[in-house]
C-alpha positions in Angstrom: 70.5 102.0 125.9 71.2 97.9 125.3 74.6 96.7 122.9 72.1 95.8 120.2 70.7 99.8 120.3 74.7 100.4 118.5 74.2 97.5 116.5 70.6 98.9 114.8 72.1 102.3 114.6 75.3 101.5 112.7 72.5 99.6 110.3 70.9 102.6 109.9 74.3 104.1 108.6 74.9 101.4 106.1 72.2 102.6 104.4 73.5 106.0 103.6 70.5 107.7 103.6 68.4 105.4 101.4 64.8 104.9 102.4 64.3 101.8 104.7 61.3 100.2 107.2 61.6 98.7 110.6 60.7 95.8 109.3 63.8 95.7 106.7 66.1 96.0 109.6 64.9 93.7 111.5 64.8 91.0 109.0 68.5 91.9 108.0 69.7 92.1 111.3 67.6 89.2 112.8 66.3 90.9 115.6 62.5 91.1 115.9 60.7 94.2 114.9 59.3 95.1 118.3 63.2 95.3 119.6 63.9 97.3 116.4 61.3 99.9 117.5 62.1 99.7 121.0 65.5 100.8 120.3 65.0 103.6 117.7 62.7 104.9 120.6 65.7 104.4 123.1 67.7 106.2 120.5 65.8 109.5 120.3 65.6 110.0 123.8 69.6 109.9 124.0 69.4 112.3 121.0 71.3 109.7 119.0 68.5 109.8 115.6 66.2 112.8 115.0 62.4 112.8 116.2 61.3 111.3 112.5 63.2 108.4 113.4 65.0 108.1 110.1 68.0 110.5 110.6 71.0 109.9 112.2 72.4 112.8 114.8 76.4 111.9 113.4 78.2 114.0 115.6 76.3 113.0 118.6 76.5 108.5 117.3 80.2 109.2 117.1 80.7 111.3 120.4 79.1 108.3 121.8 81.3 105.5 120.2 84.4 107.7 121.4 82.7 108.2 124.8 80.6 105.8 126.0 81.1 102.4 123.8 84.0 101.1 125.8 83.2 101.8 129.6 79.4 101.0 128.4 79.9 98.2 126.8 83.4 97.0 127.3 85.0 94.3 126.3 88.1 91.7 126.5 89.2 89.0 124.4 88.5 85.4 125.6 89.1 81.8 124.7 90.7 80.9 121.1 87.8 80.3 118.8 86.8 79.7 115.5 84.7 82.7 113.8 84.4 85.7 111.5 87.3 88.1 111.9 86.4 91.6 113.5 88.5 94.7 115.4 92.5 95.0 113.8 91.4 92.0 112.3 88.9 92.5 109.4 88.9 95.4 106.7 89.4 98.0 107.1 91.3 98.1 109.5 93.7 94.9 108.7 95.2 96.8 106.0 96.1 99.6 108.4 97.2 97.6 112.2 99.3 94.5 111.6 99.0 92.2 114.4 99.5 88.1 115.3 96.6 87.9 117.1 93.1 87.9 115.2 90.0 88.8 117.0 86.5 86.9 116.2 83.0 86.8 116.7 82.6 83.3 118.1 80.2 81.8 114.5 80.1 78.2 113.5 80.4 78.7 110.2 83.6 81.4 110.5 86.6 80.1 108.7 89.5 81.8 111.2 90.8 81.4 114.5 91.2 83.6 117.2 90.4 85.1 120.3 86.5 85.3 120.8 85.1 88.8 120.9 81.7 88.9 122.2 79.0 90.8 119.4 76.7 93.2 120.5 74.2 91.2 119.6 74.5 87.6 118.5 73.6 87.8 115.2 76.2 90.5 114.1 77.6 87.7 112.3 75.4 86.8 110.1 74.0 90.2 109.4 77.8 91.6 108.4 78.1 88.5 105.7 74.6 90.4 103.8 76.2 93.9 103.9 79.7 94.3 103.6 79.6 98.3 105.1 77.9 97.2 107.7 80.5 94.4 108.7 83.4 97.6 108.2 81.1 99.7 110.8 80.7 96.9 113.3 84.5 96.2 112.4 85.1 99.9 113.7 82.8 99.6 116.5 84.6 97.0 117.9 87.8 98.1 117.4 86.6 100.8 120.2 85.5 98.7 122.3 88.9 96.7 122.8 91.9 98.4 121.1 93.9 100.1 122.7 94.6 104.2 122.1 96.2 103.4 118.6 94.2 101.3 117.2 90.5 103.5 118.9 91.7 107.2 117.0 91.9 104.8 113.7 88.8 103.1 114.0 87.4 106.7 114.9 88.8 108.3 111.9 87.5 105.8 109.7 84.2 105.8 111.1 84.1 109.6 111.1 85.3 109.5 107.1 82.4 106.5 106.6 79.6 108.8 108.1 80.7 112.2 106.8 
């Protein structure tokens, strides 16, 4: 698995079970359609999306946020920054954990400042301003990755309500 195979997968679960092509995602997500295929391939073999490589295997994506996402792909806030909010920072999960310290995603054209929060993949950014779920899901995701116990079983919970 590679950070950007989370990143096509929680696309995938934006679109709540509406019809979509490879090519869609990677046009939205601005990763080029070879890695998209490479990664729904990587993602059946882990049994994370079904052998028609349209479905999502829920349970198993979420065992593996809980699990795997932060010793796979951990992470620690850096240098202050100007970006797009993300983590305890951005909805929804600023309207549950109050905090002084906002978390970004290092983007040029982000209009807060905070600690810089390495993406999975550098163009989270711009593919959470096109689709607003998706930005809650990579929100969630990220929260995962660096919160602490707190602030994971939150981000969980919402995820887990999200995906159904």
């Amino acid at each position: 698995m590679r950070p950007h195979d989370v990143v096509v997968l929680l696309k995938i679960a934006a679109k709540q079970g509406t019809s979509w092509y490879m090519k869609d995602l990677a046009y939205e997500l601005g990763i080029s359609g070879s890695e998209v295929s490479e990664s729904i391939n990587r993602s059946v073999i882990a049994g994370l999306i079904f052998g028609d490589k349209k479905r999502l295997m829920k349970s198993a994506l979420l065992d593996f946020l809980k699990s795997g996402l932060p010793y796979v792909y951990p992470q620690q806030p850096g240098s202050l920054v100007r970006g797009m909010p993300t983590a305890h920072s951005a909805a929804p999960l600023n309207k549950i954990i109050q905090s002084e310290e906002p978390y970004v995603w290092p983007y040029s054209k982000g209009t807060v400042r905070g600690q810089a929060v390495e993406p999975l993949h550098v163009n989270v950014p711009e593919a959470c301003l096109k689709d607003r779920l998706f930005y809650e899901y990579m929100v969630l995701c990220e929260a995962i990755r660096l919160g602490k116990v707190r602030e994971k079983n939150i981000a969980l919970e919402e995820l887990e309500k999200r995906l159904g």
